[in-house]
C-alpha positions in Angstrom: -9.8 -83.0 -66.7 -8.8 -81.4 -70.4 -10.6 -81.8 -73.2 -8.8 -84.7 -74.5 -9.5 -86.4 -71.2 -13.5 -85.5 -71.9 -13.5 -87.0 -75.4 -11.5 -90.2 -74.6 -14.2 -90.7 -71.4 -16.9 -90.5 -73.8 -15.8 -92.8 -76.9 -15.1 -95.0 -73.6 -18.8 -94.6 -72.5 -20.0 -94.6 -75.9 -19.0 -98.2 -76.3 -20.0 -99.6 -72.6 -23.4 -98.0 -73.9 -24.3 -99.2 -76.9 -24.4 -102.5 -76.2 -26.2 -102.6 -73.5 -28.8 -100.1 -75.7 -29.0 -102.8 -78.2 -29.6 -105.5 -75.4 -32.6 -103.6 -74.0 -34.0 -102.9 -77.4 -33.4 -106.7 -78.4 -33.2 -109.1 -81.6 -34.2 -108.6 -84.9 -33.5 -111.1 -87.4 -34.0 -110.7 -90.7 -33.9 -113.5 -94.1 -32.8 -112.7 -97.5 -31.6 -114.3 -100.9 -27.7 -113.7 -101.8 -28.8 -111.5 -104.8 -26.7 -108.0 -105.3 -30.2 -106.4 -105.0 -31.0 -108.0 -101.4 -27.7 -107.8 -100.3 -27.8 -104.6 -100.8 -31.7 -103.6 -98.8 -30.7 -105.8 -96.6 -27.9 -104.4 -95.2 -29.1 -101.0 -95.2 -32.2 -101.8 -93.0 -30.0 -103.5 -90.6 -27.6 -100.8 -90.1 -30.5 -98.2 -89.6 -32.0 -100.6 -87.1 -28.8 -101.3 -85.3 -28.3 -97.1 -85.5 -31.7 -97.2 -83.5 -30.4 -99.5 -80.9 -31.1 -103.3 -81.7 -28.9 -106.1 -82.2 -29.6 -107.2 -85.8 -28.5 -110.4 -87.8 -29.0 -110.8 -91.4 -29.6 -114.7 -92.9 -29.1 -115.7 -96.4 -30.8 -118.7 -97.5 -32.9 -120.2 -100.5 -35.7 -117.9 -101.7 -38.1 -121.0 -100.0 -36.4 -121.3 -96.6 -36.8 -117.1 -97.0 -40.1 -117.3 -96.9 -41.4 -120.4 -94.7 -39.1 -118.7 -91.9 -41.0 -115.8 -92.0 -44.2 -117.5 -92.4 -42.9 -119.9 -89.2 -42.1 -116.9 -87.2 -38.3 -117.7 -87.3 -37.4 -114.2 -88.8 -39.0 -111.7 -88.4 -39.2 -110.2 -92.0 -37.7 -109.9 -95.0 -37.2 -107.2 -97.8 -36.5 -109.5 -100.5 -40.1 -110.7 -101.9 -40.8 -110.2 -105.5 -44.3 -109.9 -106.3 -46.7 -110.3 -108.5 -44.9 -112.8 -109.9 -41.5 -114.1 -109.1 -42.4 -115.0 -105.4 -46.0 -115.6 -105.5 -45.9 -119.3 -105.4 -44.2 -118.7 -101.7 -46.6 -116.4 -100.6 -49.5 -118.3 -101.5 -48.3 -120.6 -99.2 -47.5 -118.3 -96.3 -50.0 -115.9 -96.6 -52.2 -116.2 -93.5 -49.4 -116.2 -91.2 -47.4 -112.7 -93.1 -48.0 -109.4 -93.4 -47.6 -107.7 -96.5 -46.0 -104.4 -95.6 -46.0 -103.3 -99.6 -43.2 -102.1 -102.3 -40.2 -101.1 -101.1 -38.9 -100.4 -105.2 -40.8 -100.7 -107.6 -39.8 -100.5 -111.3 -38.0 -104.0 -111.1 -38.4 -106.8 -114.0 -37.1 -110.5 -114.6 -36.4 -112.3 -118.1 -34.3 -113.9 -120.1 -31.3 -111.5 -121.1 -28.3 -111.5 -123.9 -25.3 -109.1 -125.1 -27.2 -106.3 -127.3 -24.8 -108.1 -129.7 -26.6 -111.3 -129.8 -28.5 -111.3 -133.4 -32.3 -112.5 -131.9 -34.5 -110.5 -129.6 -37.0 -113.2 -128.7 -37.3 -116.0 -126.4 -39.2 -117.9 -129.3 -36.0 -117.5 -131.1 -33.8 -119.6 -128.8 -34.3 -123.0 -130.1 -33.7 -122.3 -133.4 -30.3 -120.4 -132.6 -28.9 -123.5 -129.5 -25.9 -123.9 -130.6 -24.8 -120.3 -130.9 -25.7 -120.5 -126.7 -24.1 -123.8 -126.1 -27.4 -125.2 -125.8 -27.6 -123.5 -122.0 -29.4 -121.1 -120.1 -27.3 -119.9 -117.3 -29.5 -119.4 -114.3 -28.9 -119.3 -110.2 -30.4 -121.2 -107.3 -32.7 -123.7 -108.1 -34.9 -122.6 -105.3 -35.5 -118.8 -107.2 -38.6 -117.8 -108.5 -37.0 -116.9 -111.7 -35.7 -120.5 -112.2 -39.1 -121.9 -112.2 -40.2 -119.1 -114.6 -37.7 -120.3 -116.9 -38.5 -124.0 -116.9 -42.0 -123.2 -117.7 -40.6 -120.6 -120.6 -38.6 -123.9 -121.6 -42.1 -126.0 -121.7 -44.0 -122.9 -123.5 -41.6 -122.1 -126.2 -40.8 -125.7 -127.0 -37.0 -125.2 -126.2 -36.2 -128.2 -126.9 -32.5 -127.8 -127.2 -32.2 -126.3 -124.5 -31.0 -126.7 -120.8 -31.2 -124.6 -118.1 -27.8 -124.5 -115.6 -28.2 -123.8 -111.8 -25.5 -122.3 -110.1 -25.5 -118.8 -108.3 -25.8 -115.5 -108.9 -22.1 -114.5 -108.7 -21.5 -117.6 -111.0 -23.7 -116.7 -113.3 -22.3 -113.0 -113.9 -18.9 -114.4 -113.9 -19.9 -116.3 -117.3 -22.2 -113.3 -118.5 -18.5 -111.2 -118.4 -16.4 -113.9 -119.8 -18.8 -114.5 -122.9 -18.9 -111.0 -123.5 -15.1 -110.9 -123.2 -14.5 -113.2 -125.9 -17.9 -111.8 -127.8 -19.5 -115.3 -128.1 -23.4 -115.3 -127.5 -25.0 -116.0 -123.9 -28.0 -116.7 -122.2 -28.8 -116.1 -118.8 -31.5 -115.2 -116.2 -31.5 -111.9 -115.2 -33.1 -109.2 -113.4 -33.6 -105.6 -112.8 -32.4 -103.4 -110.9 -28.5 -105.1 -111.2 -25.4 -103.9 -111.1 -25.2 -106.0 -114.3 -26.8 -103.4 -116.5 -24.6 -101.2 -115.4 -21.6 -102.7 -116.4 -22.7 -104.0 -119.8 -25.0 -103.6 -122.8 -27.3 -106.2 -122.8 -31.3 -106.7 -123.5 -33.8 -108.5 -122.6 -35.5 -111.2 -124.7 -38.9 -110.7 -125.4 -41.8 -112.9 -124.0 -44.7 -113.4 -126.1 -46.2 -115.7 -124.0 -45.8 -113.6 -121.0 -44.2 -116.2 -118.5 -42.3 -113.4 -116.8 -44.8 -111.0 -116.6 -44.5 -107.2 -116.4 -42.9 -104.8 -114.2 -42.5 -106.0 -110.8 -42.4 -104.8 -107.4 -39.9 -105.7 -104.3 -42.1 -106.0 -101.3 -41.7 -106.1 -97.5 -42.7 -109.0 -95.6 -42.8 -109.2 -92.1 -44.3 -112.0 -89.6 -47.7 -111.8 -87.9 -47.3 -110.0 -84.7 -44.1 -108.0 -85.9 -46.1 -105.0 -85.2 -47.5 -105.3 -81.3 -44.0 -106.8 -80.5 -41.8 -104.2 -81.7 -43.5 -100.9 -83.3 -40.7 -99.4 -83.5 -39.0 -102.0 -85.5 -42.4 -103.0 -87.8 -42.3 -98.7 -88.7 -38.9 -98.4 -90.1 -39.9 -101.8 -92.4 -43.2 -100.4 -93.7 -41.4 -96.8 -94.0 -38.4 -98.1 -96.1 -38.7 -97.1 -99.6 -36.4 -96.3 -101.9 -35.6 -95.8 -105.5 -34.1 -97.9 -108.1 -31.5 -95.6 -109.0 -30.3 -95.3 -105.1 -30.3 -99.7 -105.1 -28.2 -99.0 -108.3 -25.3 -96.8 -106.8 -24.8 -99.5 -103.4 -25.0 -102.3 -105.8 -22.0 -100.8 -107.8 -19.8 -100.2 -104.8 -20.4 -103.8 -104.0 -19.0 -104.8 -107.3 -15.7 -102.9 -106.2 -12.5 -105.2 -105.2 -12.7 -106.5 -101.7 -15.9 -104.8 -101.6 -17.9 -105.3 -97.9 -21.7 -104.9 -98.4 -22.2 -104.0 -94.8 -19.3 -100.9 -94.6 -21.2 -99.6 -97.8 -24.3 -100.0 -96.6 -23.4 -98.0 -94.0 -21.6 -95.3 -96.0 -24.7 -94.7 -98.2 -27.2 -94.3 -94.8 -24.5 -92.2 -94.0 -24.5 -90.0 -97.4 -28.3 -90.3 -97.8 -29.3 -89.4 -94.1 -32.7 -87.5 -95.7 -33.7 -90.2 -97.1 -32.9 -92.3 -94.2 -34.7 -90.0 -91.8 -37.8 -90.4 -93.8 -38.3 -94.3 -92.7 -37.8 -93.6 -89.1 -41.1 -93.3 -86.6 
């Protein structure tokens, strides 16, 4: 048999053997919201579970059905929770039947944010300047932490003119670029790390009041039992840490044309194997 013989046998065995690797090793399923920053951790743990041999699938839903399907032991975790403040309200209800695995990036903040054109710097400003905004808010799910932060923010500040829009989080950085386009002032609810910031200059409005509190951290969450079920599994989740600036550079590929989140994913475990080899058991 000649070499070329050898190397076709073993791509052949290759794929007869992963498979059945993946069967033995068995499901994981994890949940996550359709934002560019859990698309993006999201992806990246599953293909560095799957590289360790298990069949994993990958759920998007509302931020609520995220977390009472971990809390029901219908996932098994999630690296999508945004704490202290933006998820809280879920955990609270969840908590005795989770397991808080800690930050996976930390450095991460939610507000109200404009063009750095956009002559106010305040969220106590916004009433007084409606019109200039269309009288809107553009925000995403109405499930999102960040969407009940801003309704409250709308209570506090007395925004009286003011409306908040749901829609998604592709919709809303599709209007974010057209306003910007055509210079005209817009409002919306954002977050950090984004691919957003990136791509634009833009600000966020200051908060007085402190409804969107400080810095924030993404957590892992996992269900109870995770751990004496598969180890293996629950380690690579309580290793997986990574930096904001690292989230940054997958979420830009994403943003490229016929962009697929899980073939990037992939390429950056491939260019960051260091890092990679540092959540492993």
């Amino acid at each position: 048999m000649n070499r070329f013989t050898l190397t076709a046998a073993a791509t052949a065995l290759s794929a007869l053997v992963t498979p059945a690797l993946a069967a033995d090793k068995g499901e994981v399923e994890l949940a996550y919201v359709e934002w560019s920053t859990e698309i993006a951790s999201t992806n990246v743990v599953k293909v560095v579970l799957e590289d360790l041999g298990y069949d994993v699938k990958i759920t998007p839903v509302s931020a609520a059905a995220m977390w009472q399907a971990v809390g029901t032991g219908d996932v098994d975790g999630l690296v999508a929770a945004w704490l202290p403040t933006t998820h809280m309200h879920y955990l609270e209800k969840v908590t005795d039947d989770v397991e808080d695995l800690g930050p996976n990036l930390e450095g991460t903040r939610i507000g109200l944010v404009v063009p750095s054109y956009v002559e106010i710097d305040s969220i106590a400003e916004l009433d007084d300047a409606a019109e200039r905004f269309d009288n809107k808010i553009i925000g995403i799910d109405p499930g999102a932490g960040i969407m009940s932060k801003t309704e409250l923010a709308i209570e506090r500040y007395e925004l009286e003119d003011i409306t908040l829009v749901e829609g998604t989080g592709p919709i809303m950085t599709a209007v974010l670029g057209d306003a910007i386009d055509d210079n005209e002032w817009v409002v919306i609810t954002g977050w950090t790390p984004h691919w957003m910031f990136a791509q634009y200059d833009l600000k966020y409005l200051e908060d007085p009041e402190g409804i969107y509190g400080g810095e924030e951290e993404i957590h892992t969450i996992v269900r109870k039992g995770l751990k004496e079920d598969m180890p293996e599994v629950y380690a690579v989740l309580d290793n997986f840490h990574w930096a904001p600036e690292q989230m940054a550079e997958l979420m830009v590929w994403n943003q490229e044309k016929r962009a697929d989140p899980y073939k990037n994913a992939r390429r950056w475990v491939e260019e960051n194997a260091e890092t990679v080899e540092s959540w492993k058991p």
